[in-house]
C-alpha positions as CSV (number, residue, x, y, z in Angstrom):
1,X,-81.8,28.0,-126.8
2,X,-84.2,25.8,-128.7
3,X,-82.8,23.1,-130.9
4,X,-84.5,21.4,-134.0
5,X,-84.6,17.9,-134.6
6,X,-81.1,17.3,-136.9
7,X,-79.0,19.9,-134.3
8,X,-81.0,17.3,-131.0
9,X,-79.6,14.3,-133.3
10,X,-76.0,16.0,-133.3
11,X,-76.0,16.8,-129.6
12,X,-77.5,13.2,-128.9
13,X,-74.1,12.0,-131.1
14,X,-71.6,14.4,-129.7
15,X,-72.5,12.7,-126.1
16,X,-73.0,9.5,-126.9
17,X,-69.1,9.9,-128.6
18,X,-67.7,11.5,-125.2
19,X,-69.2,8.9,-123.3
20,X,-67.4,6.1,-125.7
21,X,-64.3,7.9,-125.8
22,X,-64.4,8.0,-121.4
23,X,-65.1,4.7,-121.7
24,X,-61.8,4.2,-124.0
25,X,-59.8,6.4,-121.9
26,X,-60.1,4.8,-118.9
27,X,-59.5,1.8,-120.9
28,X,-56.3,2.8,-122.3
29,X,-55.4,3.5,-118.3
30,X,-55.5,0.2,-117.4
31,X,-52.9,-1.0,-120.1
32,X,-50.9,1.5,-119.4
33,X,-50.7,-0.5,-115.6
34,X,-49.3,-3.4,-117.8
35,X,-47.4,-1.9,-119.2
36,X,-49.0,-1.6,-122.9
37,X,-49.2,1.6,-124.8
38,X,-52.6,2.8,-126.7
39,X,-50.7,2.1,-129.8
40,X,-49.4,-1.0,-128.6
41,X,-53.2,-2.0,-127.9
42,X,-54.6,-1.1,-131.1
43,X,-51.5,-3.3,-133.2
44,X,-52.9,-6.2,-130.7
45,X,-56.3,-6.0,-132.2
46,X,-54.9,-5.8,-135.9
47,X,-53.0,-8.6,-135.2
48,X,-55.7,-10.2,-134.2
49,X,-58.0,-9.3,-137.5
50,X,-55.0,-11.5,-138.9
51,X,-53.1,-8.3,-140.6
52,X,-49.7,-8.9,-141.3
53,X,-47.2,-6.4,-140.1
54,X,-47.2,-4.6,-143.5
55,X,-50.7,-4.6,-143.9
56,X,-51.1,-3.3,-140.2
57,X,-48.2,-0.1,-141.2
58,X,-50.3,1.0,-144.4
59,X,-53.6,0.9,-142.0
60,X,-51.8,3.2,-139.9
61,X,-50.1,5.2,-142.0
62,X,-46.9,4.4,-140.3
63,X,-43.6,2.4,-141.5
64,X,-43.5,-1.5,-141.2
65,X,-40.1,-1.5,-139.5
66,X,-41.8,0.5,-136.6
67,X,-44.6,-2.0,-136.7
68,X,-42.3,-4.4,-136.2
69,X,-40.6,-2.7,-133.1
70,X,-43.9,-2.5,-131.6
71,X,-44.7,-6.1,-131.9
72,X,-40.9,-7.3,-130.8
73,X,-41.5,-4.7,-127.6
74,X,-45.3,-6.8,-126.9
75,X,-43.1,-9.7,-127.5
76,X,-40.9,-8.3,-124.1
77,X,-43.6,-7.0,-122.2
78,X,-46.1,-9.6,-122.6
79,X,-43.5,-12.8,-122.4
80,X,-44.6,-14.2,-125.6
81,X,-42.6,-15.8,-128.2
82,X,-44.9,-14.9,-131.2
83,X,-48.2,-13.4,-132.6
84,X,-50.1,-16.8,-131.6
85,X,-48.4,-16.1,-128.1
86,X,-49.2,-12.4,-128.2
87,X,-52.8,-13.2,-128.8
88,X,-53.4,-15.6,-126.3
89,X,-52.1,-13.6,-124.0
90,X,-54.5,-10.8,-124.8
91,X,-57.2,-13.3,-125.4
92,X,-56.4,-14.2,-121.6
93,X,-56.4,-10.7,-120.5
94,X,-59.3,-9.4,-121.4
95,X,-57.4,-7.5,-124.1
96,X,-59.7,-8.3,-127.0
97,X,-62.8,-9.9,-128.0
98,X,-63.4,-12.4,-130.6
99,X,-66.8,-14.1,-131.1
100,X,-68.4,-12.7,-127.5
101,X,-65.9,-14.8,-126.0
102,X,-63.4,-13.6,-123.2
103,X,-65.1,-9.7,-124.1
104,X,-63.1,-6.2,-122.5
105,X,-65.0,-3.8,-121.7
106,X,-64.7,-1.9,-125.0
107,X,-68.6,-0.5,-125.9
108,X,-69.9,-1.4,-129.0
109,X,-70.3,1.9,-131.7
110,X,-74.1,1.6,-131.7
111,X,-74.9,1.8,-127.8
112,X,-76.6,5.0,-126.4
């Protein structure tokens, strides 16, 4: 089969995304070891873009009383008291990255 440029620059996208999304999945793996869930994960890092709980249930298209379950259930897993506890424990983690400091190993949207 012989491809032309835009259908290349497709296929070039469509692996680039599987690779990112392996990357993620095995990501997603290792909280699960602690215990996390993928939703869980992705409230941490609204939380940390300083969303409020409501703000984080519209972005989600979920109810802010199930927000709020998620955060109280990090609050048990993770031993933290509050969202300042909850973040340094990710911070300390590896969990999430702010300013190239203390980075996962998330990939960035623009590499290969």
């Amino acid at each position: 089969m012989v491809y032309n440029g835009d259908e290349i620059d497709k296929l070039n996208y469509y692996k680039k995304r599987a690779v990112q999304m392996q990357m993620v999945d095995e990501e997603v793996n290792n909280f699960d070891m602690m215990g996390l869930s993928a939703r869980e994960m992705e409230i941490i890092d609204l939380v940390a873009d300083g969303l409020t709980n409501q703000e984080i249930a519209v972005k989600l298209t979920i109810s802010k009383r199930t927000v709020d379950n998620h955060v109280s259930n990090m609050f048990t897993k993770t031993g933290s008291k509050n969202r300042v506890a909850l973040l340094n424990w990710a911070m300390d983690n590896g969990k999430i990255c702010r300013d190239g400091f203390n980075c996962c190993s998330l990939p960035d949207s623009d590499q290969n």
